[in-house]
DOZALO-739155 format. One record per residue (C-alpha): x, y, z; residue number from 0; residue in one letter. Coordinates in steps of 0.02 Angstrom, whole numbers. Each point is the difference from the previous one (the first is absolute). Layout:
BEGIN
px  py  pz  nr  rest
X  Y  Z  NUM  A;
...
//
This chain:
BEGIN
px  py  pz  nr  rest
9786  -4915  2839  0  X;
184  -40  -22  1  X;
104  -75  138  2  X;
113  167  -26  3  X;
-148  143  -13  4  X;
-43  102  116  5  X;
-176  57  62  6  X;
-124  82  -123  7  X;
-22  164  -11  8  X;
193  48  -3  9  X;
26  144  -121  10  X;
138  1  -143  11  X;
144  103  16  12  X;
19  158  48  13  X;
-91  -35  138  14  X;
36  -66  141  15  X;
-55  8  185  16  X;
94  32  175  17  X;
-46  -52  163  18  X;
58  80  177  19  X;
-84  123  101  20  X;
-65  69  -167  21  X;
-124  -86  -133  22  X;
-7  85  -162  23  X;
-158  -46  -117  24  X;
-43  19  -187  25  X;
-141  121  41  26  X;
142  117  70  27  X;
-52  -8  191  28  X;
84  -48  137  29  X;
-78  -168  74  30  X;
22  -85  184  31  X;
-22  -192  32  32  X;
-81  -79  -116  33  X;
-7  35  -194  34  X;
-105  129  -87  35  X;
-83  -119  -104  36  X;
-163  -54  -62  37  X;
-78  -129  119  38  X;
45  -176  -76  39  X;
126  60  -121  40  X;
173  -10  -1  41  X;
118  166  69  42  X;
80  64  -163  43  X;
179  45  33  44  X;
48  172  67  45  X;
77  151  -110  46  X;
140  81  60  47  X;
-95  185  -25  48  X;
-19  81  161  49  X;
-149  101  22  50  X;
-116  86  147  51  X;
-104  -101  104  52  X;
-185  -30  9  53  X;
-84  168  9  54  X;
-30  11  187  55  X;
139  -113  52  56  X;
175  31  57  57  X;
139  -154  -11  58  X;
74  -27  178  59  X;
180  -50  -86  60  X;
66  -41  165  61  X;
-123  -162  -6  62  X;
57  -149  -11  63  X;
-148  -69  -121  64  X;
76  -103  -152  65  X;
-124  6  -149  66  X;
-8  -184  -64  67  X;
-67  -88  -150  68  X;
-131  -118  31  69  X;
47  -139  119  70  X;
-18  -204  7  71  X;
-142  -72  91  72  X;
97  -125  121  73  X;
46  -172  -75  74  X;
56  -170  66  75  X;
47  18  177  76  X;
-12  204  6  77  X;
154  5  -107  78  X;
-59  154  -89  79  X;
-2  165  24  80  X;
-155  52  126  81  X;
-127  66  -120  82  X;
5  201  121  83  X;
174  67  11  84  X;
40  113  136  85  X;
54  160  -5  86  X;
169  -44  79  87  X;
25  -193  -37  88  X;
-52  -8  -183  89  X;
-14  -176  -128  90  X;
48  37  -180  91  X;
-57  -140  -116  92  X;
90  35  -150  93  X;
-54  -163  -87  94  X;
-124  -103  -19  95  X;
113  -155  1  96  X;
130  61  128  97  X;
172  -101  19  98  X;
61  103  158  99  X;
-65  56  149  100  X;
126  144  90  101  X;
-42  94  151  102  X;
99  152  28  103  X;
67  -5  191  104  X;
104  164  -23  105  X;
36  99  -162  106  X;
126  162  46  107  X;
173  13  1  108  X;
-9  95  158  109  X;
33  112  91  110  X;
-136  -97  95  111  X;
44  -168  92  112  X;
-189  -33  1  113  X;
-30  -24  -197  114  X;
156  -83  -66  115  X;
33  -86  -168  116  X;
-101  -187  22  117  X;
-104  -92  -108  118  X;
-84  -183  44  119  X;
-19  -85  -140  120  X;
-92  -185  -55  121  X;
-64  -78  -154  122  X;
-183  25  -4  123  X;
-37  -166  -32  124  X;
89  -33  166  125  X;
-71  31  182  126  X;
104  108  123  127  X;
34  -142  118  128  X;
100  -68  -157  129  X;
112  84  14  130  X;
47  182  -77  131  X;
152  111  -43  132  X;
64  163  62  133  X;
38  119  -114  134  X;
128  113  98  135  X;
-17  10  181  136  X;
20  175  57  137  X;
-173  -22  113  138  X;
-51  -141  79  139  X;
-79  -83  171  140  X;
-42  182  52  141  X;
-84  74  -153  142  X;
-96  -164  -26  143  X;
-72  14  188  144  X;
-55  188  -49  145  X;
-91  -62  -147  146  X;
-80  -162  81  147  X;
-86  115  120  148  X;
-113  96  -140  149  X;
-161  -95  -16  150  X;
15  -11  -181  151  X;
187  -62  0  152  X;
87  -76  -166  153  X;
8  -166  58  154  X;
-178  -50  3  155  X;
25  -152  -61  156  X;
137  -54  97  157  X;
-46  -161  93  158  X;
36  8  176  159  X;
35  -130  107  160  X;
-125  -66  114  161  X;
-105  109  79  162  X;
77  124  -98  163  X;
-112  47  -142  164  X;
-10  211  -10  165  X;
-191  -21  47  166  X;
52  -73  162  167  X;
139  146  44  168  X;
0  171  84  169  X;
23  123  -146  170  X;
25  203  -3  171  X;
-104  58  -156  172  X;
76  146  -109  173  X;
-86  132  113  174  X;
102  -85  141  175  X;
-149  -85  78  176  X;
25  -163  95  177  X;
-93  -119  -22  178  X;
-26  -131  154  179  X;
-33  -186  -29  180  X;
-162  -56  111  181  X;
68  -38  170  182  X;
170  130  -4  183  X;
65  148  80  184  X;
155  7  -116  185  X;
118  141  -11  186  X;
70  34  -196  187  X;
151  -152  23  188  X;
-79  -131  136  189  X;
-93  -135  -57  190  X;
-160  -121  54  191  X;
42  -158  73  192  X;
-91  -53  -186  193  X;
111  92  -105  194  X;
165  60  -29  195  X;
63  199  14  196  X;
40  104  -181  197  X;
168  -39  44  198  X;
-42  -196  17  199  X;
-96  20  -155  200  X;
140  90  -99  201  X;
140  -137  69  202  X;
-100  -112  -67  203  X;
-16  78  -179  204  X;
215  28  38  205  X;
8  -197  15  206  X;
-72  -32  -180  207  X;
133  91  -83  208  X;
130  -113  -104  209  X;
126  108  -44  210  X;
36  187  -41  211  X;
79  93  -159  212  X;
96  156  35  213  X;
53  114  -116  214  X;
143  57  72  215  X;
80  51  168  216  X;
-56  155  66  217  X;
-95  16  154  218  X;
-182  54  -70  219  X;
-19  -179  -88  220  X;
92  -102  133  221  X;
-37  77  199  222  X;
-139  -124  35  223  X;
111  -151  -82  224  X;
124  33  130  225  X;
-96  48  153  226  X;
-115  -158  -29  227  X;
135  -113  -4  228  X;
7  -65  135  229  X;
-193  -21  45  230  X;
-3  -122  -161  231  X;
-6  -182  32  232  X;
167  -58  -37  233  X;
-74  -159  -116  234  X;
-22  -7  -126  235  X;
98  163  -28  236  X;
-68  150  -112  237  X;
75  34  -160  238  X;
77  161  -32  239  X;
16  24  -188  240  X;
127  139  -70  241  X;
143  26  -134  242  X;
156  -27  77  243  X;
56  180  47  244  X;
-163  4  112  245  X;
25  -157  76  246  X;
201  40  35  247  X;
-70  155  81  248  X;
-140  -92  105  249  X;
125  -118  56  250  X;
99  161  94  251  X;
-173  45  85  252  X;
15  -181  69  253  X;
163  -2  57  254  X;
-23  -4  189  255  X;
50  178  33  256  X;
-121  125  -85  257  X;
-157  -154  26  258  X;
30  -182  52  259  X;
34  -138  -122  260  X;
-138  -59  -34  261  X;
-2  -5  -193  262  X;
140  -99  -115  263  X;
9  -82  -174  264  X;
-7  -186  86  265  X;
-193  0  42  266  X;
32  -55  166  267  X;
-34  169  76  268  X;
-199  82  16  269  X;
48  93  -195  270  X;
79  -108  -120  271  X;
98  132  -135  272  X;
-20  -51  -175  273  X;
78  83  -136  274  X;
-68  72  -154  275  X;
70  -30  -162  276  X;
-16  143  -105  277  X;
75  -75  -174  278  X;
-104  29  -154  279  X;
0  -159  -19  280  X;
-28  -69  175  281  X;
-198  -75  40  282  X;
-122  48  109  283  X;
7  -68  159  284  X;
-123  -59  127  285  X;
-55  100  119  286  X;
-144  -56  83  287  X;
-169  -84  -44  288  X;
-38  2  -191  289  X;
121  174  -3  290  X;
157  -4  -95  291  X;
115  154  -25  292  X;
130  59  -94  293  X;
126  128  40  294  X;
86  166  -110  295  X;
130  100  96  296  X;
-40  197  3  297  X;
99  140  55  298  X;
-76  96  163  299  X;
150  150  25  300  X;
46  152  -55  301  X;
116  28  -160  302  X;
141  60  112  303  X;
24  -125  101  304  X;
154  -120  -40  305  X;
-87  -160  70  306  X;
-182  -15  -46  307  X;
-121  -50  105  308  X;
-83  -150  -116  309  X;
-192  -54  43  310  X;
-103  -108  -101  311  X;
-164  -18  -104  312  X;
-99  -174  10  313  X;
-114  -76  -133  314  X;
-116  -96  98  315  X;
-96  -144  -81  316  X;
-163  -92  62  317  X;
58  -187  -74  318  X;
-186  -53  5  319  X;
-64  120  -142  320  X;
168  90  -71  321  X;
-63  155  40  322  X;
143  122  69  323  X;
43  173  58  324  X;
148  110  27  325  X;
44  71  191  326  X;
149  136  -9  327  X;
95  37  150  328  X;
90  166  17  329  X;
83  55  -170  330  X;
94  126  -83  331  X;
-73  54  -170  332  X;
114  -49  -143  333  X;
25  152  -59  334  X;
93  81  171  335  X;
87  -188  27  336  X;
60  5  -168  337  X;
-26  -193  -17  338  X;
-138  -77  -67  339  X;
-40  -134  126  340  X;
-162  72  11  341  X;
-33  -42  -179  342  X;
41  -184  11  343  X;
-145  -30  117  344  X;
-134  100  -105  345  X;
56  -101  -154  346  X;
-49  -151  114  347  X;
-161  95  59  348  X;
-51  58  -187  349  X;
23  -188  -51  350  X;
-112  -45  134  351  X;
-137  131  -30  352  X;
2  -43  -196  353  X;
-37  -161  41  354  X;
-148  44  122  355  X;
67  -78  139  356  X;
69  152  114  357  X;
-119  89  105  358  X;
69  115  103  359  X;
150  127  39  360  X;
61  45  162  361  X;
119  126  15  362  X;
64  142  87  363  X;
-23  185  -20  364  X;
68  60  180  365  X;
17  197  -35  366  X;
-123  128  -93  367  X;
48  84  -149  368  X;
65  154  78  369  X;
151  -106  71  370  X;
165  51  -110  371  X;
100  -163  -73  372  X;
161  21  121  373  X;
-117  -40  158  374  X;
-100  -151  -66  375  X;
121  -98  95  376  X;
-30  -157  -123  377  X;
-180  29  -18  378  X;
-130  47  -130  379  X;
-115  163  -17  380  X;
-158  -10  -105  381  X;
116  72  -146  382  X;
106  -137  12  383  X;
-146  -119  25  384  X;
-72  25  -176  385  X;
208  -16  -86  386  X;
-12  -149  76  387  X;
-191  -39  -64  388  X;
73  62  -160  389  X;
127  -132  -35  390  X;
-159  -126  40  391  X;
-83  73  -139  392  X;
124  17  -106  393  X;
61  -179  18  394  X;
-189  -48  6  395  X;
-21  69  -197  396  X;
166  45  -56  397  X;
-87  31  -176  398  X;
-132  125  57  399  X;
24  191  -28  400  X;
-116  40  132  401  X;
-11  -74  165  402  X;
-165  28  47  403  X;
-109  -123  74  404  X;
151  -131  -11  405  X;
-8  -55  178  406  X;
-173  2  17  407  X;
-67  -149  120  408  X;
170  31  106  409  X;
-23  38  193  410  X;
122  88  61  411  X;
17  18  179  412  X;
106  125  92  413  X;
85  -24  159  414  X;
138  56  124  415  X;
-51  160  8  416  X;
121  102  130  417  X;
-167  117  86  418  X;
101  176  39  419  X;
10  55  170  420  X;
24  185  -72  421  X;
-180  110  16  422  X;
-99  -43  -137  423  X;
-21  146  -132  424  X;
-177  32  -38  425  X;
-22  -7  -174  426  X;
-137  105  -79  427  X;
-59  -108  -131  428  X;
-167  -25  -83  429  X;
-43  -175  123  430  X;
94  88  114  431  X;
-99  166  8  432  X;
-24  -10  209  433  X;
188  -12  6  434  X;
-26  -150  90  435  X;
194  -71  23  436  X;
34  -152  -110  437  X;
101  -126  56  438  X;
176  -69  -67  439  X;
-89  -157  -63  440  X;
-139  117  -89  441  X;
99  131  -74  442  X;
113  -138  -81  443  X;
-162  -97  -77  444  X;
-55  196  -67  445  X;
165  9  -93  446  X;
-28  -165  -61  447  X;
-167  14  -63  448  X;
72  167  -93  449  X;
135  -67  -83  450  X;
-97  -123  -58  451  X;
-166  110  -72  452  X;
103  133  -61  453  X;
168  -84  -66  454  X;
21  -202  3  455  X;
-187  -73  -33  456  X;
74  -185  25  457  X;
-170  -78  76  458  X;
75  -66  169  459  X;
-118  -2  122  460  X;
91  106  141  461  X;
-19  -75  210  462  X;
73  67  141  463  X;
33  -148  122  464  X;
-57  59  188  465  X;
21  -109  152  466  X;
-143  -107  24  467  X;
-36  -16  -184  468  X;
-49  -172  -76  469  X;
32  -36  -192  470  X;
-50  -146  -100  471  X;
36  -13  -163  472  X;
//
């Protein structure tokens, strides 16, 4: 197989499969777990037709199962993905040469605190006590304690120090079971004299992070950056990488009055503030173990408003094997901005994926289609997801009269999802025939999948990021 292929059994354009809360199969039934495939074979990717379930059967779309393609048996270390995903905490292999691994610490852009924009990410190659990046850091100490407490957490292969190894440590399992080390009467946060408590064990997971890239400077991708602060060892400090609008506005949070100083452009504080070229000309920079980046600015505001709010996109490079992918913070499309900054990074990102060497897209799609253009607020809608999926393609085969199948082999990964607070509307649909209420993050993967079967046909393979997730690829 070629470094850049991915598994066997992945179908050709139009098709294309979506995981998150619901599976969708070839054979037109819903699935749960783990693939509808023939035992030994490879899963064949999903078509976006929706159709009833299994005579007999009736989809619970409140679950949280995750249908997943078949995963890798652990390698070297446990540094694959555990060969049963759970329900809640699921391991997408997307490769089978993977250059990153990313676990997904919180994925919304609110209203919930909880489940906020954050993304720890290392070169696969590399071990967690490496060191890793931050991608955003809306989440943090707190969401990473909720997740070390499932049984089946994301960071099985982190190696703990000590006495410290997950077999050794109370655990709640994803039916909220705990489960007691031999000679313990622990309550959920109190720990052995052997072994540390989740919060121990996710400080010390906290400590291995080098530095943190943030896209720009609004609260859901920067509350954790400031409240940690000052819990971080102050040396060496953690960099804090950002364009230099983010970093002027960081440097206000620090300013004594709204949070103590405890972050500065001199590195002699606990977060060392390093700017962000964003020159077309200006080279990736180093921002942690075998992970280089480079930075595109993006407007993230509304076309009225007389100073823009600017946030940024990142093409993130493992240096080991070249391989890359592209991680969008909050954006405007270019056709309400009326700029086309938007366009300079897909011409980057269609370079990249004509060459084989980009993997993955992570971007935003915060409101469901129903939202009109004049409350977006500086975000996308699935109709504004596939304009912008549209330049790819165009850019991707400029020739080509049709566009069909062009981005096949591209993941596409959808985050920042805003969940409404609103009461759901039951939709009577044809999966839907219980009117079983979907939620935000479901209904905007159903318009997805739609515009795709019924208008666009790219290929993408279509993710929606949920907190707890684990993606190598």
């Amino acid at each position: 197989m070629e470094p850049d292929e991915q598994r066997p059994g992945s179908q050709p354009a139009p098709e294309l499969v979506a995981r998150a809360g619901l599976g969708f199969s070839l054979d037109r039934s819903i699935t749960r777990g783990r693939p509808s495939s023939d035992a030994g074979s490879e899963p064949s990717a999903a078509s976006p037709s929706i159709s009833s379930p299994t005579p007999g059967s009736r989809p619970n779309l409140e679950s949280d199962e995750i249908k997943t393609p078949k995963t890798r048996s652990p390698g070297p270390r446990s540094r694959s993905c555990s060969s049963r995903p759970s329900p809640r905490n699921a391991c997408h292999s997307l490769f089978d040469n993977p250059a990153f691994s990313l676990v997904v610490i919180g994925s919304g852009g609110g209203p919930n605190e909880d489940d906020l924009s954050s993304y720890f990410l290392k070169a696969y190659q590399r071990s967690w006590p490496d060191g890793f990046v931050a991608l955003e850091a809306g989440s943090g100490l707190g969401a990473l304690s909720q997740l070390l407490k499932r049984a089946d957490h994301p960071f099985h292969d982190f190696e703990f120090d000590g006495s410290a190894s997950p077999s050794n440590l109370p655990v709640i399992s994803s039916e909220g079971h705990m489960t007691l080390t031999a000679n313990s009467r622990l309550t959920e946060n109190q720990s052995s004299p052997s072994s540390p408590s989740i919060y121990q064990r996710a400080a010390q997971i906290y400590r291995s992070l080098n530095a943190f890239l943030i896209s720009h400077a609004h609260l859901d991708h920067l509350l954790s950056l400031i409240l940690t602060a000052g819990a971080l060892n102050p040396l060496p400090p953690k960099s804090v990488w950002a364009t230099e609008p983010t970093i002027s506005l960081l440097i206000q949070f620090f300013n004594g009055g709204l949070w103590p100083k405890l972050a500065d452009r001199s590195g002699t504080l606990p977060l060392w503030l390093r700017t962000l070229c964003t020159a077309s000309d200006a080279p990736s920079v180093s921002i942690g173990p075998s992970l280089s980046a480079k930075a595109f600015p993006l407007i993230h505001s509304p076309p009225s408003d007389s100073s823009p709010v600017y946030s940024t996109a990142f093409l993130i490079t493992n240096d080991l094997i070249g391989h890359q992918f592209a991680f969008f913070g909050d954006l405007s499309p270019d056709s309400l901005s009326a700029q086309q900054m938007n366009r300079v990074v897909w011409q980057s990102v269609a370079a990249g994926f004509r060459r084989k060497q980009l993997r993955a897209v992570f971007i935003e799609c915060s409101y469901s289609a129903s939202r009109p253009a004049h409350l977006l607020y500086g975000h996308l809608s699935p109709p504004y997801l596939f304009e912008e999926l549209e330049c790819l393609a165009r850019l991707v085969k400029p020739s080509s009269d049709s566009l069909k199948g062009v981005l096949t082999g591209l993941h596409v990964i959808i985050i920042h999802v805003k969940e409404d607070i609103s009461p759901i509307v039951h939709l009577t649909t044809e999966i839907n025939r219980g009117k079983v209420p979907l939620s935000t993050r479901q209904l905007i993967l159903r318009e997805v999948l739609d515009l795709e079967r019924e208008r666009y046909q790219f290929g993408c393979t279509f993710w929606m990021a949920n907190q707890g997730d684990r993606f190598e690829f």
